[in-house]
Every structure is written in structure tokens, then in C-alpha cells.
N, C-alpha and C positions, 0 to 999 in steps of 0.2 A: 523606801519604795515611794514613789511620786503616783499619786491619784489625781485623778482626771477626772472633773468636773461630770457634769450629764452637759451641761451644753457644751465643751471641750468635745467630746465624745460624740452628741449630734454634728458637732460642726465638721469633725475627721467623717464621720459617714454623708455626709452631705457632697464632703469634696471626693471621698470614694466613689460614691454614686454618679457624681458628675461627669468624673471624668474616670470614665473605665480605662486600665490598661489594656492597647492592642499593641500586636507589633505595627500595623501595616494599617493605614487607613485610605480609603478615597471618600473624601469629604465634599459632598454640595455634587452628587453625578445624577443625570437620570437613567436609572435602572429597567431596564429592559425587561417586562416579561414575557418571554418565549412561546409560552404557551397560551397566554389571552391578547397579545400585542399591547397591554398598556402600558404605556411610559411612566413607570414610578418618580416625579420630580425630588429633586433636592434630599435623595440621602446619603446617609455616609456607610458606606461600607468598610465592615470590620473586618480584618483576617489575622489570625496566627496559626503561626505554625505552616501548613498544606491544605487549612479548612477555612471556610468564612464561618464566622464564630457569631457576627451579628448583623442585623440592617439597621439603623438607627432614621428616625424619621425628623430627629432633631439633632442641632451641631454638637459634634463632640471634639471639647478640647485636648489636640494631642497631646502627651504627656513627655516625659526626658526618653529618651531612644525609641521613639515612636517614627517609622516613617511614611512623610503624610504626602498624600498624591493629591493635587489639586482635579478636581471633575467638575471646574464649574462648565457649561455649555457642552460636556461630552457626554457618549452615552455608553451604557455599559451594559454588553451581553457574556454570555458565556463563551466557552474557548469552542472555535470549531474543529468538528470530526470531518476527515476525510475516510468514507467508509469503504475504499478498494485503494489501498496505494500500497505498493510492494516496497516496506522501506526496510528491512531488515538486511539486506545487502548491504547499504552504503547508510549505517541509522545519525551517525553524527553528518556529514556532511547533507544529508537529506532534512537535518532540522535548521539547517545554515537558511533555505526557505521557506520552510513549513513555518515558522514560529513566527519569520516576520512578517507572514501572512494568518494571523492567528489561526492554524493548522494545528490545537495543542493536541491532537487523538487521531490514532491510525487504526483502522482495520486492514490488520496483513493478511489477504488470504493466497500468499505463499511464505508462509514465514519459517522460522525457524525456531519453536520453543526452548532452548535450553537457550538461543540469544536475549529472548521476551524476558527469561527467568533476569538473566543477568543484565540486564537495561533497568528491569524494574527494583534492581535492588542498588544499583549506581543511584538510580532518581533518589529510591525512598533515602539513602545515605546522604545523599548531597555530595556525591562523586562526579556526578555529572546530572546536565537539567535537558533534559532530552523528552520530548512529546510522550502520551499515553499509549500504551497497544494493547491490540485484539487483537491475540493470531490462530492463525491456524496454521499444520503445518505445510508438508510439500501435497500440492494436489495429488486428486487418485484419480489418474485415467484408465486408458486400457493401454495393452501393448499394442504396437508402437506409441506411448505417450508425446504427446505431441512437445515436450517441453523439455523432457527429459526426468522426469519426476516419480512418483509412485504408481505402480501399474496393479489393476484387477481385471484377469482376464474370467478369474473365476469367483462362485459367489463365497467361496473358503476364503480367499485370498484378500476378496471385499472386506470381509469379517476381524481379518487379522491385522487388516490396517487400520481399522476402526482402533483396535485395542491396542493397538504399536501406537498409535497417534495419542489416543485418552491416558494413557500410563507414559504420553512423554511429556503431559501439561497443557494441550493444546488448550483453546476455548472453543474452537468450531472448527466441524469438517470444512473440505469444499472439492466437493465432489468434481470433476470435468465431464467434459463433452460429449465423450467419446465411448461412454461404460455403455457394456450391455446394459439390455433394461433388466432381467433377473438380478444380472452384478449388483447395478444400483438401487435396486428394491432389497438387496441383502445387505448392503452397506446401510443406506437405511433402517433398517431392522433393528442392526447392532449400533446403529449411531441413538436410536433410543430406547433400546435395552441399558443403553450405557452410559444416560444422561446426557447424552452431549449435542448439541445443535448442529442441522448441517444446512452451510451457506454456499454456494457457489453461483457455480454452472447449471441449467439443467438441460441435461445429456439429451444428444437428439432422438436417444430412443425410447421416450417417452414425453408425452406433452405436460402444458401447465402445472395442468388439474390432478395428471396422476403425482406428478410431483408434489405439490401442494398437500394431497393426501396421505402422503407418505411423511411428512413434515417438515418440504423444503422448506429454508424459510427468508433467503432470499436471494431472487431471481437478479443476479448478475450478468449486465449486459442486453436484460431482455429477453435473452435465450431462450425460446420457448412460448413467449407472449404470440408468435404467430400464428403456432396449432388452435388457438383461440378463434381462430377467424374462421375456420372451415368446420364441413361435416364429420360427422363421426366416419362415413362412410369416404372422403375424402381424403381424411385421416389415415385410411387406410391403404392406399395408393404412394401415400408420403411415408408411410411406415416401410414398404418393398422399395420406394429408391435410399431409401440412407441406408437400409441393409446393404445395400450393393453398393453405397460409398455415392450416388449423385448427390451429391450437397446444392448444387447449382441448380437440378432440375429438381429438387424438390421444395427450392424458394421458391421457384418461378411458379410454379405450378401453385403453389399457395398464393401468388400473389393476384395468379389470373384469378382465381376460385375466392378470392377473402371476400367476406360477408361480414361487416360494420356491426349489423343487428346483432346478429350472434355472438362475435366479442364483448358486444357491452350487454348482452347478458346475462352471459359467464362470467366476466369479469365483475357486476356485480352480486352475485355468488360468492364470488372470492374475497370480496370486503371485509367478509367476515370472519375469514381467517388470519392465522398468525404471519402474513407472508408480505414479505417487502420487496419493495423494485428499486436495484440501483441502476440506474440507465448507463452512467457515465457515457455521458455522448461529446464531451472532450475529448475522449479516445478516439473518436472517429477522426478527430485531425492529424492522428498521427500514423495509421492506417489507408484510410482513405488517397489514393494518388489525384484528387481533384485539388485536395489541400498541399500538396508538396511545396508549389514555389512560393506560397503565401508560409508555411510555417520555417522555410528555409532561410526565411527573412524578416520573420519574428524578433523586435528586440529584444524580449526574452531571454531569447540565445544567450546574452553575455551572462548570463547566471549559471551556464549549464556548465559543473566542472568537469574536468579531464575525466575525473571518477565515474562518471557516468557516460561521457563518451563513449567508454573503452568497459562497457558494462557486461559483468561477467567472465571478464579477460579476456574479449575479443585482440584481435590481432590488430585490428582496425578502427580508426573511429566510425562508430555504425549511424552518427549524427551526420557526417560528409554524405551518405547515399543510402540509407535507412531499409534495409532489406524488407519492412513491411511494406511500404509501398509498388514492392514487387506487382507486375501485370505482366502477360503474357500476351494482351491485347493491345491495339494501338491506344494512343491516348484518349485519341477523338471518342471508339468507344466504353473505353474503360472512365470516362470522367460522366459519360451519362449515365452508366450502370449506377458510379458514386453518386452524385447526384439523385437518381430516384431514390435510393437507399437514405441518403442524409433525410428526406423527405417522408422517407416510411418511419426511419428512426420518431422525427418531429412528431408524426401523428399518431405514434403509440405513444411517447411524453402528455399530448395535448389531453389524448382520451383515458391515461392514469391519475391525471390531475382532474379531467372530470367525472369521474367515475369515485375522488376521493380515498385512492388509494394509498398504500403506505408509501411513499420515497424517500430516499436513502441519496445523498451526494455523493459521489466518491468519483474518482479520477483513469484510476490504473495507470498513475505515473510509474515511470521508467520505463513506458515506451519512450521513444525517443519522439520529440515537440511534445509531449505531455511535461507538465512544470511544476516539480511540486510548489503546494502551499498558490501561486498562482493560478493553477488548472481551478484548484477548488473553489476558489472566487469566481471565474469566468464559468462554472458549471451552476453556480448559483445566479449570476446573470441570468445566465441561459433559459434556465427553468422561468425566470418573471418574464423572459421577453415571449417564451411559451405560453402562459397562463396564470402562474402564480403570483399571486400577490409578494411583497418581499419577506412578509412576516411569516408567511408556507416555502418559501425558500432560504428562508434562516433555519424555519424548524427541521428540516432535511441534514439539517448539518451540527443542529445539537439538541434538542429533547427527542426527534426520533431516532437517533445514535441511543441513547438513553434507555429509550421506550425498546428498542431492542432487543439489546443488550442486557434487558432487565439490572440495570446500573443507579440505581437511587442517589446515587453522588455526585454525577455529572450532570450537565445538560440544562441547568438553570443558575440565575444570580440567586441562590436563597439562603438563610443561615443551615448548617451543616452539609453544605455543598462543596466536592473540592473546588479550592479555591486557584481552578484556570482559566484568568477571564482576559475578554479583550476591550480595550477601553479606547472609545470610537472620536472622531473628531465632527461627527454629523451622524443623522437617525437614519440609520438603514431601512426602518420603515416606509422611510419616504422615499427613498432609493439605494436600492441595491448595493450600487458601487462605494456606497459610504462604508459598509462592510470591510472594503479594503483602506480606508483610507483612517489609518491605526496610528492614536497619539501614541499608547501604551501597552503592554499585557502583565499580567499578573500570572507566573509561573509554577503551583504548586507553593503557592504562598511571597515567590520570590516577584520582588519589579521590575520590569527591563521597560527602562526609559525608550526615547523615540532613539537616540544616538544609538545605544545596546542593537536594535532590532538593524540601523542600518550599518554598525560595526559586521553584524552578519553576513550581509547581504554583498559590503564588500571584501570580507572573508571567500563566499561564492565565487565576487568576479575574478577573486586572484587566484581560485583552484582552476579557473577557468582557464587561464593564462598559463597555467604551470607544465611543466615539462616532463614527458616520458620518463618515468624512472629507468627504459632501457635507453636512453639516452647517460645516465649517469654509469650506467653498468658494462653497457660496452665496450667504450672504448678502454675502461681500467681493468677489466677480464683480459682485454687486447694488450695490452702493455705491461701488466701485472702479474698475470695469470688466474685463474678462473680462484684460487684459494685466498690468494691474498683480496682479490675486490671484496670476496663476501665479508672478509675479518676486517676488511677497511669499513664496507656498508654497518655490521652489526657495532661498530663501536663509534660508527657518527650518525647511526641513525637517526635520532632526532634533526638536529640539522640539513640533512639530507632532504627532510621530510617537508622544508619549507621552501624549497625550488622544486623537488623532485617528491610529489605526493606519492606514501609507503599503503599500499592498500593492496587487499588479498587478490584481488582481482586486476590492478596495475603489474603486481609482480605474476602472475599468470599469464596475461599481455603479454610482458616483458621472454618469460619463456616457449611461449608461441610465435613471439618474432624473432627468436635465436633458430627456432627448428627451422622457421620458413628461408632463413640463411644457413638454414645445413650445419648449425652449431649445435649436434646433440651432446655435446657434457656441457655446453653452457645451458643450453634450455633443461639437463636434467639438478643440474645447480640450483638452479631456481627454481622448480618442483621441488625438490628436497628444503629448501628456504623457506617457501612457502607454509609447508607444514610445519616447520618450526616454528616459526613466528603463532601462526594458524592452528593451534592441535585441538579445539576444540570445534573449528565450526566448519562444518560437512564440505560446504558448496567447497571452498579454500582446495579440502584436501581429495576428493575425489576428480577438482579439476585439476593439479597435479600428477591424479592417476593417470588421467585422460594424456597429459604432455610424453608419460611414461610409457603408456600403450602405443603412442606415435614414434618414439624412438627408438618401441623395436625391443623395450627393456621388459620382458615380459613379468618377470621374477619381482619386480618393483610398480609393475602397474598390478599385478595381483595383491600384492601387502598394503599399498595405497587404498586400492579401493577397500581392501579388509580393513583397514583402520578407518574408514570413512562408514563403513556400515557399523562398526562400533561405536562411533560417536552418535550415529542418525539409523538404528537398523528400522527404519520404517521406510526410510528412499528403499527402497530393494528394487527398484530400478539396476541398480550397482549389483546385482546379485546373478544380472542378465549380463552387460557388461564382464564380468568375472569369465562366466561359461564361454564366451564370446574369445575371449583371448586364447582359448584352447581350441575352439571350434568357431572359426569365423566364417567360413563356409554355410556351414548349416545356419548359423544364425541370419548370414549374411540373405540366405534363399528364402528362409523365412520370413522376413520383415522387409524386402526389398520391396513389394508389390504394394505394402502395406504404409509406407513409409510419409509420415508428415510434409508435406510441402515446406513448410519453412524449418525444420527437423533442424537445417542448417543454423539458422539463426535463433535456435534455444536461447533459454537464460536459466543456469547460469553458464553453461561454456558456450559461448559463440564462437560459429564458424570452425567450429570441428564435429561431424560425428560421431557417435559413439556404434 
């Protein structure tokens, strides 16, 4: 047996001590803190594993399989949240820009929990390195849902989606628009009876404040911030036209009637509750028709892939003429309606920021000119050229995601923090747009150098580039017959998949431009394919249903949609649908008068009614 000295022994703890084993270091960075804005200089940040493990304020020398990130003259904050971006549709190709816009955290509030399940357990695996989420599941409107999504027409009905939603994993409701107010004061009820946070919309048939007392907890889009401005008795005048469906003449009338005083009296009231505002006033550019010919010429654009063109299996690409910019009015006056409104939006931003209220960043990409991971930078802009300092416009997009969320893990550089960070080539302090201008990120422990972030990026511009999968299916259904193309497609699919991107919502497409050619066994081909490939995830196979109900197959759009309420039986939207096929008459007289304006242009099936 070989003994060892006491100084042999001091001398091994000495170099123990000195030089700790990490995996992962950034060495010589100034660390950002989020919450007090001071610039920590010269430490080295330590990470293994998916955690920062330490902050060192002295150098530490890396050891044999250590890899070491130089930070000299960068700065280093945490990974930003985007807190409204619909990404669970398209989740890998959606982190092709999110990431290399440090985007590492999504709040989905339309998502789909059993995808969330299965994302998060790729990540923890190291199956795939894909952003954080918070979802919720499919919103709850009323019938007709403007989206095509969960409906509560009654306060029972409220209640059972509450509990379909919490037993399917969700993290938070998100209530719509459009619910009675009884509805939504009972969905409420049971959203915390049931523990479970509810974030949305709040529904026009109640204001703020009653929301807020009920435990909205955040006001998405502003919705509702208006009722603030007027009387109770005013209130109540505005209460009789949305019952009767004037939306139009009950802004106006609020807008003639608003009283400054009184919002920022109420609103300071409201400080002191648990309730957040996400503005996303980047969504107005893609809404709004004053911004049309300016975002149709965005160079952005070349990021945008085919996948999201053709979003939800439109027939179309809905990027060429964008059905929300729909008006019924001339331009002349539809661009100064937009216009005041971009200006009302401004002056509730201006007076949330002076009032010290909570905000929240978020986007609501996959409207079409909405960008992920870039909207989120340009909304953070936004807010400094509004009021905020830069360091109230960082905290929007990671300690108050955090503060939220009640998430003790994210949301700052600190030791037992997860460790997704983004590593800056200038102090976003001192300006904004340094925020986007990203040497590095640190991914759940992993590095993705600058080349990684822009291998991505041109990843994006070549799905952008890519062609119709009914382009590859076509013409070999035409000259092969409709059995042999699929047994050709399933057995070259991967290859196929790098000209012709395979995605649940391309091949959807692809069977809504066979019907629109009058090919119903090829469009029901590809509904049947669809769910194959797709048996777990709702939207895939209910739009299928949808292809099945258009060609007339009645027997097959019924088992369609019944296997889609078994994968997701909280959509029960599909439950109307179903009854609909046997009675479309009645349903049809029902909901005609009642029917959403852009009803057409849903997501996830565009451009087909249900």
C-alpha cells in the first residue's frame, strides 16, 4: 500500500480545489443581473449537466474534457421567454428561429398537452434540444368559437373543460373572448377549485377588474384594459351593445367616453394584484391592413418556411394575401381606423409602464408577418422606444416569465439556475438591439457556437425555398396510381422530406388541393396517411376528418373525428361537428347568424368550414 505524505495530500486538495471539474465553462464574461441591472464583471460561469452549478469570481482553470467558452468583452443574460407564441404546431421548425434569437421558452396558450409531455421528455433525454413550454390547452370560447376550438355555452360545460383540461396536464387555462360572463365566472371557479391558473383573453362580457377578481392572471392583448376608462354607468350601455354583438359601436363609444383619470386610478388599484399584461403589439403588424405593403416586404420573409405558409393545411399560401388583413372598407378609411388604434394600443403600453405594472413580452407568432424568435426582439425594442428602460424590457422577457410562472429555475444567470443562457456580443443595457446581436447560447447545458445558431437559420431559408409535397404526390398518384405513390412515399420518406417538407399540416394541404381538383380518393388518401403518420396529435387528425366530411364520406368523417376526440376529448368542439354530419340543416340555422367573421381563416384547418 503506497502512503501519502500530509503535504502529498495538501498538495492533491490544493489542485482539487483550484481547479474544479465542470463540464462547460464561460470564462472572464460580464454577467448580467436581471433583476438589479448590474453588470457582474470578469466571472466565470460554471455549468454541468442542464444546471449552472457555480459563478466563480476568480479564474478557473479548465481541466481535460472541459469545454471552455471565451466571454471576454461579452455579456451574459438569461435565455428569453416569448410569453404568447403558438408553437406546438410546427415545434421543431419554429425553434429553427426562436433559438437563434435567444427565444429558449414559449408560453403556448393554444397548445396541445400530451405534445408539451412529449417535447419535454425528448429535451430532458437529449433526443432532441428544442425551447422550454408553458401550455395551455385548446382555448374555451363559446359556440360558435371563433377558431374552431373548445366551446362553453353553459356554466356545466365551463366546468368540464376546466377538468378535461387539468387531467390532461395542462399548466394554465386561457379563457376566449367570447364566453358568457356566468360561463366565465364558472370556469373560473373551477379553474381554482382546481389549482390551475387561468391566462388569456378577457371575454367582452366582463371588464378588467371583474376579471382580475376572479383570478385572471394575464390580460392578453389588452383585451379589456378599455373598460377602465369609463363609468360604471357607461359600462353599462357597453354591456347592451356586445350582448347584441356591436363590437364596433361599443369601442367607439368607449373611445368617445374614456376618462385618463379614472384608468390610472383603477389601474393603480390593480398594482397590487397578481395580474400581468401581455400587449403583443407586434401582432398588430400582421392584422392591421395599414401595415400590409410594408410587412409584404419585410426581409424577414426569407425565413418564413413553406410550413408555415400553408399553416394548418391551408389550401393556400395565406403569406401571398393574408385573410387577416381583410376590410370591408376602402383603404383610405380602413388605414385611419388602423392608425388611431396603433395609437390607443401606444397609450395603454405608455400608461402600463407608468403605472409600474407587470408586463409580459410575447408575440402571437404564426400570424402570418409575425416572426418567431425575431417578433420577440422587435417587441422588446418596442417597449424602450415606448418608455422602458432596456433593463424593464429584458425583465419582460425573463424574470417576469419567472415571477409568473412561479419558476425558481429560470429567469436569471445564478448558480442552481437552468442553465439557458444567451451570450451577447455588446450590453443590452445600453441598447436594446444588443439583445439580438448573439455571439453564443448555452442550451440546457449544451453550446451552440455562432455557426450552430446560423446553420439554423439557413436550415429556415431552405424550408422556405422548399416545395409542395403535392407537388411530389401528384403527378405519381397520376402515372402510378393513387397505392403505389403512398408505398413509394412511406418507403422514401426521409428523402423526400429534404425537397418536399413531410409535415401534418403540408400533407393536409396537399389533400385539400386534390378535392379543390375534384380528386376525392386522392384527397381521402391522404387524410387516411395523415393519421397514420399522425395518431397521436388531434389537430393532424380531425383535419383529416374535416377532408372526409367534404368528400361526402360520411362513415369516415364520423370515426375520424371519434378517434380525434379520443386523443383530445376536451376539443369537443368535434362533438358538434359529429351531430353536424347528420344534421347540417339544423346546425347549419343555428350558427349561421352567429358565425365568426374570419370562421374561414381558423387555425388549425384553414379555409374550410366546419
Amino acid at each position: 500500500m503506497i502512503k501519502l505524505s500530509v503535504l502529498s495530500l495538501a498538495t492533491i486538495f490544493f489542485i482539487a480545489c483550484s481547479n474544479p471539474s465542470h463540464e462547460l465553462l464561460i470564462t472572464n464574461v460580464n454577467v448580467i443581473d436581471v433583476v438589479t441591472g448590474e453588470v457582474l464583471p470578469n466571472r466565470t460561469v460554471a455549468i454541468d449537466g442542464d444546471e449552472i452549478t457555480a459563478i466563480y469570481t476568480k479564474n478557473i482553470k479548465a481541466v481535460k474534457n472541459t469545454v471552455e467558452v471565451d466571454g471576454t468583452g461579452k455579456f451574459l443574460i438569461p435565455g428569453l421567454w416569448d410569453m404568447h407564441a403558438h408553437y406546438h404546431w410546427y415545434p421543431r421548425d419554429n425553434d429553427l428561429l426562436l433559438i437563434p434569437n435567444g427565444v429558449l421558452g414559449v408560453r403556448d396558450p393554444w397548445g396541445d398537452p400530451q405534445q408539451a409531455k412529449r417535447l419535454r421528455v425528448e429535451n430532458q433525454k437529449g433526443m432532441y434540444h428544442g425551447v422550454e413550454v408553458f401550455t395551455s390547452g385548446s382555448l374555451i370560447d363559446s359556440a360558435p368559437s371563433m377558431w374552431g376550438s373548445s366551446e362553453a355555452e353553459t356554466e356545466e360545460q365551463a366546468r368540464a373543460l376546466v377538468n378535461c383540461q387539468v387531467d390532461q396536464g395542462v399548466d394554465f387555462l386561457k379563457p376566449y373572448s367570447g364566453l358568457k360572463k356566468e360561463v366565465y365566472f364558472a370556469l373560473m371557479d373551477e379553474a381554482n377549485r382546481r389549482g390551475v391558473m387561468a391566462a388569456g383573453h378577457v371575454p367582452t362580457a366582463v371588464t378588467l377588474e371583474e376579471a382580475v377578481a376572479a383570478g385572471h392572471r394575464i390580460d392578453d392583448h389588452l383585451f379589456g384594459l378599455e373598460t377602465l376608462f369609463i363609468t360604471t354607468e357607461q359600462l353599462d350601455t357597453v354591456r347592451q351593445m356586445r350582448e347584441q354583438r356591436n363590437w364596433g359601436e361599443s369601442y367607439g363609444y368607449i373611445r368617445n367616453n374614456k376618462n385618463t383619470t379614472i384608468a390610472q386610478t383603477r389601474l393603480e388599484k390593480l398594482s397590487a394584484e397578481d395580474i400581468w399584461f401581455c400587449p403583443t403589439y407586434v401582432a398588430l403588424f400582421g392584422v392591421l391592413k395599414v401595415f400590409k405593403e410594408k410587412m409584404e416586404s419585410d426581409p424577414r420573409n426569407e425565413y418564413v418556411t413553406i410550413i408555415e405558409k400553408f399553416q394548418g393545411g391551408s389550401s393556400e399560401d395565406i403569406w401571398l394575401d393574408s385573410p387577416l388583413y381583410g376590410s370591408t372598407k376602402p383603404d383610405s378609411i380602413q388605414f385611419v381606423d388602423d392608425s388611431l388604434y396603433v395609437v390607443e394600443q401606444e397609450a395603454y403600453i405608455k400608461m402600463l409602464i407608468e403605472s409600474k405594472a407587470k408586463i409580459l413580452a410575447g408575440t402571437d407568432y404564426i400570424i402570418p408577418y409575425i416572426y418567431a424568435g425575431f417578433s420577440l426582439q422587435e417587441e422588446l425594442q418596442i417597449f424602450v422606444r415606448l418608455g422602458m428602460t432596456p433593463l424593464q424590457a429584458l425583465q419582460t422577457a425573463t424574470i417576469n416569465p419567472a415571477q409568473f410562472m412561479k419558476n425558481d429555475k429560470i429567469g436569471e444567470v445564478k448558480a442552481g439556475k437552468l442553465a439557458n443562457l444567451v451570450l451577447l456580443n455588446a450590453n443590452p443595457l445600453e441598447d436594446i438591439h444588443h439583445a439580438q446581436d448573439i455571439y453564443a447560447l448555452v442550451l440546457r447545458g449544451r453550446h451552440l457556437d455562432r455557426d450552430h445558431l446560423d446553420g439554423m437559420l439557413q436550415k429556415a431559408k431552405k424550408l422556405a425555398n422548399a416545395k409542395h409535397i403535392h407537388e411530389w404526390f401528384a403527378p405519381r398518384m397520376e402515372a402510378d396510381g393513387i397505392e403505389s405513390a403512398i408505398q413509394t412515399f412511406l418507403n422514401n420518406r426521409e428523402s423526400i422530406d429534404d425537397e418536399f417538407p413531410v409535415r401534418w399540416n403540408m400533407l393536409l394541404s396537399t389533400g385539400w388541393k386534390f378535392f379543390m381538383e375534384d380528386k376525392k380518393a386522392e384527397a381521402e388518401a391522404i387524410a387516411k396517411l395523415t393519421t397514420e403518420l399522425y395518431p397521436d396529435f388531434v389537430y393532424a387528425i380531425e383535419g383529416a376528418g374535416a377532408i372526409y366530411k367534404y368528400t361526402k364520406n360520411k362513415e369516415m368523417a364520423k370515426a375520424t373525428y371519434q378517434r380525434a376526440l379520443e386523443v383530445y376529448p376536451c376539443l369537443n368542439i368535434i362533438e358538434r361537428w359529429i351531430k353536424e354530419l347528420d344534421e347540417p340543416l339544423a346546425f347549419g340555422q343555428k350558427y349561421k347568424q352567429k358565425e365568426p367573421i374570419y370562421l374561414a381563416a381558423r387555425i388549425p384547418c384553414m379555409f374550410h368550414n366546419h
